[in-house]
Biopython code that builds the backbone (N, CA, C, O; Angstrom):
import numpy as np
from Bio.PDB.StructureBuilder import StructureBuilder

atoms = [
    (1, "UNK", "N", (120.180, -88.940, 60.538)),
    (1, "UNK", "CA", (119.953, -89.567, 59.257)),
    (1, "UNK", "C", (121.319, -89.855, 58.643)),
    (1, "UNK", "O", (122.262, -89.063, 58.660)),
    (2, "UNK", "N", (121.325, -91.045, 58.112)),
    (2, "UNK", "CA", (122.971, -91.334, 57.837)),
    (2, "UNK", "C", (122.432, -91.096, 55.986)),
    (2, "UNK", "O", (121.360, -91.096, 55.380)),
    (3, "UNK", "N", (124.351, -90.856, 55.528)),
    (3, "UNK", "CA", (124.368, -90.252, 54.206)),
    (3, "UNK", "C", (123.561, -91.227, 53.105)),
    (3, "UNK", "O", (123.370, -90.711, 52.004)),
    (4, "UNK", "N", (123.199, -92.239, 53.256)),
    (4, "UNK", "CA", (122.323, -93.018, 52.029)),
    (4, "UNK", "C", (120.694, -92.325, 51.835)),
    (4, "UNK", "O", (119.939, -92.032, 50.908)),
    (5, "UNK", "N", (120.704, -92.289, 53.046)),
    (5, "UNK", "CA", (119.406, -91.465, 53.112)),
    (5, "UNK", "C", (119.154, -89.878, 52.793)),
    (5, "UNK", "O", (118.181, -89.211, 52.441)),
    (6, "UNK", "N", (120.321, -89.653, 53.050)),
    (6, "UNK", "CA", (120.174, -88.587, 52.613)),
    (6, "UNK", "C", (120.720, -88.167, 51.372)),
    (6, "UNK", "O", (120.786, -86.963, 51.125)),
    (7, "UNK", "N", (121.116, -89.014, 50.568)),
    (7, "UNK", "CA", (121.312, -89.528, 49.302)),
    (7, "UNK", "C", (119.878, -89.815, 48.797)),
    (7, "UNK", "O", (119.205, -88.829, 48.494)),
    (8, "UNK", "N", (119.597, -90.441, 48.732)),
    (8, "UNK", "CA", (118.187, -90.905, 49.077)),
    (8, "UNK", "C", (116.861, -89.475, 48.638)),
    (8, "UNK", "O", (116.126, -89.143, 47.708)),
    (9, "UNK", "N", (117.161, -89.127, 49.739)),
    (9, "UNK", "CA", (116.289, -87.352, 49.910)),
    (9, "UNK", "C", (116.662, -86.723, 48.457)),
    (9, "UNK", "O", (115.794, -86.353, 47.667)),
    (10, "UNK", "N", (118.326, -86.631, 48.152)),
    (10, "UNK", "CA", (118.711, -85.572, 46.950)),
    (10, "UNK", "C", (117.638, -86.264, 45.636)),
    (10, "UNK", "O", (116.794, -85.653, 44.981)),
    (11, "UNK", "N", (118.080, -87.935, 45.534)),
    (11, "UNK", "CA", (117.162, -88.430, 44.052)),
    (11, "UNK", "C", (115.757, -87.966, 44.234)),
    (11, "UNK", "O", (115.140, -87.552, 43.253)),
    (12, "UNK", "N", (115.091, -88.010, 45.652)),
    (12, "UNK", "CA", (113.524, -87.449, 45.407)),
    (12, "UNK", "C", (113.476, -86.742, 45.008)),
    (12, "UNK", "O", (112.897, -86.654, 43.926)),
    (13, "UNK", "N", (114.175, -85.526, 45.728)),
    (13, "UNK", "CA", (114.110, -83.623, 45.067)),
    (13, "UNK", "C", (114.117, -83.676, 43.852)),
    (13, "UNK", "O", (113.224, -83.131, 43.204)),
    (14, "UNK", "N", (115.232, -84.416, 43.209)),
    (14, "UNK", "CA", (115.321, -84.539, 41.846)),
    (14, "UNK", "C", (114.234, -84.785, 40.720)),
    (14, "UNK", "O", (113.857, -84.106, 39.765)),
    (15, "UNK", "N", (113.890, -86.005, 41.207)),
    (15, "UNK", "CA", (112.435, -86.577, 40.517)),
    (15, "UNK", "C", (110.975, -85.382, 40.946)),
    (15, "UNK", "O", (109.883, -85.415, 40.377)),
    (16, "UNK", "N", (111.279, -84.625, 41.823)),
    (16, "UNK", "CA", (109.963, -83.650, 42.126)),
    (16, "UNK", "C", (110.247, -82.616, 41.033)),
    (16, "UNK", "O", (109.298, -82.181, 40.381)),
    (17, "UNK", "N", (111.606, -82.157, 40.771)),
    (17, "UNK", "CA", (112.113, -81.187, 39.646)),
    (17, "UNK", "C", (110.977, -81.960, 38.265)),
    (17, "UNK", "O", (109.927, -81.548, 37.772)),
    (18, "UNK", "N", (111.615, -82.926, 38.068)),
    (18, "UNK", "CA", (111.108, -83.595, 37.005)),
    (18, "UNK", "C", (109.787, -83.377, 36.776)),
    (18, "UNK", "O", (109.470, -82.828, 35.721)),
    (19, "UNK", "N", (108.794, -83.763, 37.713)),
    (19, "UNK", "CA", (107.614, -84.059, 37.917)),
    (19, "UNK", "C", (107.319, -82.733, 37.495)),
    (19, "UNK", "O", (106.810, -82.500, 36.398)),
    (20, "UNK", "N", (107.724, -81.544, 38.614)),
    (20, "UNK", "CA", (107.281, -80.427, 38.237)),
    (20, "UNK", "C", (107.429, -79.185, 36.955)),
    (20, "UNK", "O", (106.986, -78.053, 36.765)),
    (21, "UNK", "N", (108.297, -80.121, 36.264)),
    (21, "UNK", "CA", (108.467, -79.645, 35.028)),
    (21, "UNK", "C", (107.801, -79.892, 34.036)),
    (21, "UNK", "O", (107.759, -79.059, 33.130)),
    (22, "UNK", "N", (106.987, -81.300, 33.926)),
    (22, "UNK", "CA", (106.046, -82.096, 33.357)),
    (22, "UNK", "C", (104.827, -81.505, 33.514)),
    (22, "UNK", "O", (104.141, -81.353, 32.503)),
    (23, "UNK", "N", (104.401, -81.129, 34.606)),
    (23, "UNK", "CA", (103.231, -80.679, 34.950)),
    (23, "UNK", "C", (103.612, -79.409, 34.387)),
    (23, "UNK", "O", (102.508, -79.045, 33.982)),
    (24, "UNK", "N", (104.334, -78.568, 34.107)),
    (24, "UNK", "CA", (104.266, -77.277, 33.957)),
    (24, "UNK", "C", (104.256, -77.521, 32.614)),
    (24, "UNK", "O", (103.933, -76.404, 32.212)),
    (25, "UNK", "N", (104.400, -78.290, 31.497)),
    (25, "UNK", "CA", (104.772, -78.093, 30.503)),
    (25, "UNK", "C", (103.181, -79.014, 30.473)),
    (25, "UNK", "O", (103.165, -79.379, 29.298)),
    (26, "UNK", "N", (102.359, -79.361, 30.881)),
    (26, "UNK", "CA", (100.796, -79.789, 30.740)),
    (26, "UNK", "C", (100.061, -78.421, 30.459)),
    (26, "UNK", "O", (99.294, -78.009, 29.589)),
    (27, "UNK", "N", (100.658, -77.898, 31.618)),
    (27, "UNK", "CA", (100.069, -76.220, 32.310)),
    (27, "UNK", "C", (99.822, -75.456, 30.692)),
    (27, "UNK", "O", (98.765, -75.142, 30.145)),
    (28, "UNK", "N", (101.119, -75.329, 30.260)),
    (28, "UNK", "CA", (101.561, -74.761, 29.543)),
    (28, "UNK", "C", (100.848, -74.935, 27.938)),
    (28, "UNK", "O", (100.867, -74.232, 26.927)),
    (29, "UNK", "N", (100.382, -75.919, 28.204)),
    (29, "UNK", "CA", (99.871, -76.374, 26.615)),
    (29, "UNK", "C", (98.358, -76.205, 26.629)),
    (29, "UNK", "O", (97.702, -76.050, 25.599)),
    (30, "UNK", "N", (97.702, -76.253, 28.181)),
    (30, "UNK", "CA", (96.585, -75.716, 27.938)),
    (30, "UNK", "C", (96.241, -74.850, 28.500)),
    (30, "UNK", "O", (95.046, -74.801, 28.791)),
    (31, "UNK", "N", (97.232, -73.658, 28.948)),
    (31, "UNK", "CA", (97.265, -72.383, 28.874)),
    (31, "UNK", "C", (97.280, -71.793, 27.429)),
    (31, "UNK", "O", (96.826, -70.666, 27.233)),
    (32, "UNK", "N", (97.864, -72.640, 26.286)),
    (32, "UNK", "CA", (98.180, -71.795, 24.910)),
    (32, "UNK", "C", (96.570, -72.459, 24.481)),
    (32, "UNK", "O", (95.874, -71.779, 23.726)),
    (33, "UNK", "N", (96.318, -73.087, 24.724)),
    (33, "UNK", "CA", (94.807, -73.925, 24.141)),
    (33, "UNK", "C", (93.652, -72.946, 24.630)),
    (33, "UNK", "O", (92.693, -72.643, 23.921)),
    (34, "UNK", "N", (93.855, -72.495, 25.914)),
    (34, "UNK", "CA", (92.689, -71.885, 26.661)),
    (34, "UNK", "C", (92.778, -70.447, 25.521)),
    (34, "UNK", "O", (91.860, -69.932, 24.883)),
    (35, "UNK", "N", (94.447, -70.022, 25.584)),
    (35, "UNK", "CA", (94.318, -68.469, 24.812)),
    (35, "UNK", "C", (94.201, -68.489, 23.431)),
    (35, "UNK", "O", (94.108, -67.403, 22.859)),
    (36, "UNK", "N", (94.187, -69.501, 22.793)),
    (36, "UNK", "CA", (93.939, -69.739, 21.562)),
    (36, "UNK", "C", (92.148, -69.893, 21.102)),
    (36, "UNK", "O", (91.737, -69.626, 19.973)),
    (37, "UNK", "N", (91.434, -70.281, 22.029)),
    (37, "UNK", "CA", (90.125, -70.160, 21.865)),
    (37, "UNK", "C", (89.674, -68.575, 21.563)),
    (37, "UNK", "O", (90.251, -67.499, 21.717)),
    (38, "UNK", "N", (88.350, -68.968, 21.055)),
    (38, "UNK", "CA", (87.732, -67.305, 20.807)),
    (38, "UNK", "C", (87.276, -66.483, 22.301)),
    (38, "UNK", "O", (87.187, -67.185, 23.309)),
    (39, "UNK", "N", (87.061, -65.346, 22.382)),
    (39, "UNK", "CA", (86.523, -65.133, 23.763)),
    (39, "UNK", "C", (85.780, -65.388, 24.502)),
    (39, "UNK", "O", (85.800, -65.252, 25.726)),
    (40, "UNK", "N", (84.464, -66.096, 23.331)),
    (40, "UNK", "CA", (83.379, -66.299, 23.087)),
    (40, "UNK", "C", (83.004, -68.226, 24.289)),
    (40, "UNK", "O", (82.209, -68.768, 25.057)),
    (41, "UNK", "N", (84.493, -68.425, 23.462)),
    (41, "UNK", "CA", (84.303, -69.829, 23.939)),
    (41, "UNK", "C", (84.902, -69.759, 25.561)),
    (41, "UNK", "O", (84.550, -70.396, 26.554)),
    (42, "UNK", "N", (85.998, -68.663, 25.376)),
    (42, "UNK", "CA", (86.842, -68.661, 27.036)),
    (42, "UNK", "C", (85.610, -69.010, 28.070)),
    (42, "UNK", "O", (85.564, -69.872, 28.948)),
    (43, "UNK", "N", (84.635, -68.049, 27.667)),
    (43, "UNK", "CA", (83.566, -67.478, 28.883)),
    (43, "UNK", "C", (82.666, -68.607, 28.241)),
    (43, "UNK", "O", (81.498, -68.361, 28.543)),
    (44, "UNK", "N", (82.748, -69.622, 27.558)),
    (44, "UNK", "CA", (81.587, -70.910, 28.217)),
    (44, "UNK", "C", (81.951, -72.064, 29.006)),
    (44, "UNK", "O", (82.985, -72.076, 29.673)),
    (45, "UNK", "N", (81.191, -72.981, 28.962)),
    (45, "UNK", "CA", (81.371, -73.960, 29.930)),
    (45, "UNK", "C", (82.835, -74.407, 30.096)),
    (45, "UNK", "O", (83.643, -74.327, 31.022)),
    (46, "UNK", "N", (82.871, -74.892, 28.883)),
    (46, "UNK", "CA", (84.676, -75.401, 28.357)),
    (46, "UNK", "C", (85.641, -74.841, 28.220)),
    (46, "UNK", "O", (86.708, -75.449, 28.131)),
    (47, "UNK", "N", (85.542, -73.205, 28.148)),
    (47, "UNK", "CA", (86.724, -72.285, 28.836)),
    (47, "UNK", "C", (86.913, -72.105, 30.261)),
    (47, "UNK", "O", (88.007, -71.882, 30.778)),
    (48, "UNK", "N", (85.422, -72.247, 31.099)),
    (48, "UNK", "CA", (85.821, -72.589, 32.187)),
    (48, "UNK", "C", (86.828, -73.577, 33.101)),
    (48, "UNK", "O", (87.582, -73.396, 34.058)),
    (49, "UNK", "N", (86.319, -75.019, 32.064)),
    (49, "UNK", "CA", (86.802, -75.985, 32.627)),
    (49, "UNK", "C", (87.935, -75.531, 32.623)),
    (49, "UNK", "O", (88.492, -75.033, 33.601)),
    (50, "UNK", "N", (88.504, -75.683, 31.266)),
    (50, "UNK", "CA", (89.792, -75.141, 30.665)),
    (50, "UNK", "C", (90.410, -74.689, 31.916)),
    (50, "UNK", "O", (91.305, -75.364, 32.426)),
    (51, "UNK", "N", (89.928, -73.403, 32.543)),
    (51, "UNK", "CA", (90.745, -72.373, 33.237)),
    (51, "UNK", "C", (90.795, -73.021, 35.080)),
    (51, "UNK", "O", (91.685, -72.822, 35.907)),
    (52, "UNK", "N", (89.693, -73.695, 35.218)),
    (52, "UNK", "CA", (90.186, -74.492, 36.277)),
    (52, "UNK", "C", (91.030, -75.364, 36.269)),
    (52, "UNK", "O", (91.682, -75.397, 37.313)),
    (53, "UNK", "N", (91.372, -76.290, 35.329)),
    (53, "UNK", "CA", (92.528, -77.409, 35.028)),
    (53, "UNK", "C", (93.834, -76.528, 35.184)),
    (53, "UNK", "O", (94.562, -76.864, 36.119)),
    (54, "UNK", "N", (94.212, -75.541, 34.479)),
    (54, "UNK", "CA", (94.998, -74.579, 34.655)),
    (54, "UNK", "C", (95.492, -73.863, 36.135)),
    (54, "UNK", "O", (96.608, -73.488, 36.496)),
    (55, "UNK", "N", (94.410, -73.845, 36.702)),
    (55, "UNK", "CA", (94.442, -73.484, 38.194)),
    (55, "UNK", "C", (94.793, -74.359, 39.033)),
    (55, "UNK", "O", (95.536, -74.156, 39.994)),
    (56, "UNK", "N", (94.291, -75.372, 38.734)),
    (56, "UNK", "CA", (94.744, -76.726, 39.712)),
    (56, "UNK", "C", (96.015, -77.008, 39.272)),
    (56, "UNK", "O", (96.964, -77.095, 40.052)),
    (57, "UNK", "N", (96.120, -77.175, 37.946)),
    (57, "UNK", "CA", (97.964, -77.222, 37.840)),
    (57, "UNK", "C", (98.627, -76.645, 38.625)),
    (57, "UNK", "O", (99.424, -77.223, 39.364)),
    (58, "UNK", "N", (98.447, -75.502, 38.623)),
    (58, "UNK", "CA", (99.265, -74.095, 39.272)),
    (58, "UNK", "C", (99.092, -74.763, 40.740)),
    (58, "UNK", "O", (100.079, -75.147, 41.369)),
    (59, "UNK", "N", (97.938, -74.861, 41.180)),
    (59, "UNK", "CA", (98.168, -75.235, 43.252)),
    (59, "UNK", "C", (99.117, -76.632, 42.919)),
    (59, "UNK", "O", (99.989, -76.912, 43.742)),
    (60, "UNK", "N", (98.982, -77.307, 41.983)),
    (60, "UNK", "CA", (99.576, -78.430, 42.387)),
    (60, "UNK", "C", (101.348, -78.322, 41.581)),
    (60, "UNK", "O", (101.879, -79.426, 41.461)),
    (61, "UNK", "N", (101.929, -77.480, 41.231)),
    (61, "UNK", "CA", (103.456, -77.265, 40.804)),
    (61, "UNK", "C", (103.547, -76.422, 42.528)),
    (61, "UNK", "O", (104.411, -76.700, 43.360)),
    (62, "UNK", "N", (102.612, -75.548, 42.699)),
    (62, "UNK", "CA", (103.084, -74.828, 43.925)),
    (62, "UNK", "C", (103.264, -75.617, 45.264)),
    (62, "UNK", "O", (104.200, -75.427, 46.041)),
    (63, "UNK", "N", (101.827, -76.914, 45.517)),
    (63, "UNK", "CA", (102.589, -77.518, 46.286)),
    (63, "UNK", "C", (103.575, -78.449, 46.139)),
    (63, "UNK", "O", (104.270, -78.832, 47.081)),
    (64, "UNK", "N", (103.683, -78.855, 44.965)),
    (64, "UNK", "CA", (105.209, -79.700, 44.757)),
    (64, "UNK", "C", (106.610, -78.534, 45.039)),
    (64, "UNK", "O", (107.734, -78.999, 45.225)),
    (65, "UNK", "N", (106.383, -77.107, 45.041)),
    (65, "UNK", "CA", (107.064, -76.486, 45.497)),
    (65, "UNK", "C", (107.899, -76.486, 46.585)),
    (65, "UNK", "O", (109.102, -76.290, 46.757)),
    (66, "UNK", "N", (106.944, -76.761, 47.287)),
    (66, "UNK", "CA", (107.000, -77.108, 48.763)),
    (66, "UNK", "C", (107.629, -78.087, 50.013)),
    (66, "UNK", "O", (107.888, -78.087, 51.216)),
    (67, "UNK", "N", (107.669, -78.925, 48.774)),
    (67, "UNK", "CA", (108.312, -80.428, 49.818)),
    (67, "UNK", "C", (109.668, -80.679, 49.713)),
    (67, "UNK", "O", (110.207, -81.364, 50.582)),
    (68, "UNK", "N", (110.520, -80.081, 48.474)),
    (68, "UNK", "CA", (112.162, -79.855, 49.104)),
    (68, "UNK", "C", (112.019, -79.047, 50.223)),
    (68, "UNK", "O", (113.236, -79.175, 50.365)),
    (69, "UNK", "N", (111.679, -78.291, 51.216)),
    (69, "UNK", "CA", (111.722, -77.314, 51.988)),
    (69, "UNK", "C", (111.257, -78.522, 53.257)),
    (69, "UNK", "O", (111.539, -77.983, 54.327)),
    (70, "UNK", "N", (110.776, -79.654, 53.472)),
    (70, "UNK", "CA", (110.402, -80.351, 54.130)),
    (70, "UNK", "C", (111.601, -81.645, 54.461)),
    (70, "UNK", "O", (112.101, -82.031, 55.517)),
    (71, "UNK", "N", (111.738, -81.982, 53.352)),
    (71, "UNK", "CA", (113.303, -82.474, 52.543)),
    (71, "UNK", "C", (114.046, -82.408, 53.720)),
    (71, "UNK", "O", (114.332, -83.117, 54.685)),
    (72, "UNK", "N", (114.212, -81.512, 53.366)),
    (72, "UNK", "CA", (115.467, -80.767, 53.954)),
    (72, "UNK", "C", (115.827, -80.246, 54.531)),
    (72, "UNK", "O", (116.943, -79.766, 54.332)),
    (73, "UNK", "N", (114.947, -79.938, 55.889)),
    (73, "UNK", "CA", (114.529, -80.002, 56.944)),
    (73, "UNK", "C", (114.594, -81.908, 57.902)),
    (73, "UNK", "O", (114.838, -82.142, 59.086)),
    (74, "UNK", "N", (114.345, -82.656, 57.035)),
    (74, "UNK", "CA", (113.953, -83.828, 57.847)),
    (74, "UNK", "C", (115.709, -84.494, 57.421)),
    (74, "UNK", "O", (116.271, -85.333, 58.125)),
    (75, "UNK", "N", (116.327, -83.888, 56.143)),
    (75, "UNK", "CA", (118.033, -84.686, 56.240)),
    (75, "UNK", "C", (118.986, -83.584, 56.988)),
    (75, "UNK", "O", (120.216, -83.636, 56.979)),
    (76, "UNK", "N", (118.237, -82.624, 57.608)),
    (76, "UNK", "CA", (119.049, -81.948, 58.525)),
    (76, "UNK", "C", (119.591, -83.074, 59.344)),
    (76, "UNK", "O", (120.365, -82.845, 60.273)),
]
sb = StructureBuilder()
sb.init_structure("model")
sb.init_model(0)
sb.init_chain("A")
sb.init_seg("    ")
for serial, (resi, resn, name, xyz) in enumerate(atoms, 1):
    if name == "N":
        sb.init_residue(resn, " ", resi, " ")
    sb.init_atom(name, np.array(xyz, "f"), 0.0, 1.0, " ", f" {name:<3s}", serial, name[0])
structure = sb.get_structure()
């Protein structure tokens, strides 16, 4: 892989930082939304949802975790 490309590779990583900071700061706002409800509401339908959106955030920052490690491996 010649250095543009792998120039190239560094701006993705970069923009995945980004991305995954965005999403965490989604995470984050309806994590304070979910704990801000009564208990009452946690445990109905719409605290559920709530807590799955939250969950799927989480698999999806974790697999954005993942793909500098692929990265960077392939501008070896």
């Amino acid at each position: 892989m010649n250095n543009s490309r792998r120039a190239l590779i560094g701006e993705i990583k970069d923009s995945l930082d980004e991305i995954r900071d965005r999403i965490d700061e989604v995470r984050e706002e309806e994590q304070e939304s979910y704990d801000n409800l009564p208990e009452s509401f946690q445990e109905a339908e719409q605290g559920e949802k709530m807590q799955s959106v939250i969950d799927t955030l989480d698999e999806a920052m974790s697999s954005i975790d993942e793909v500098p490690e692929y990265l960077d491996t392939a501008a070896a």
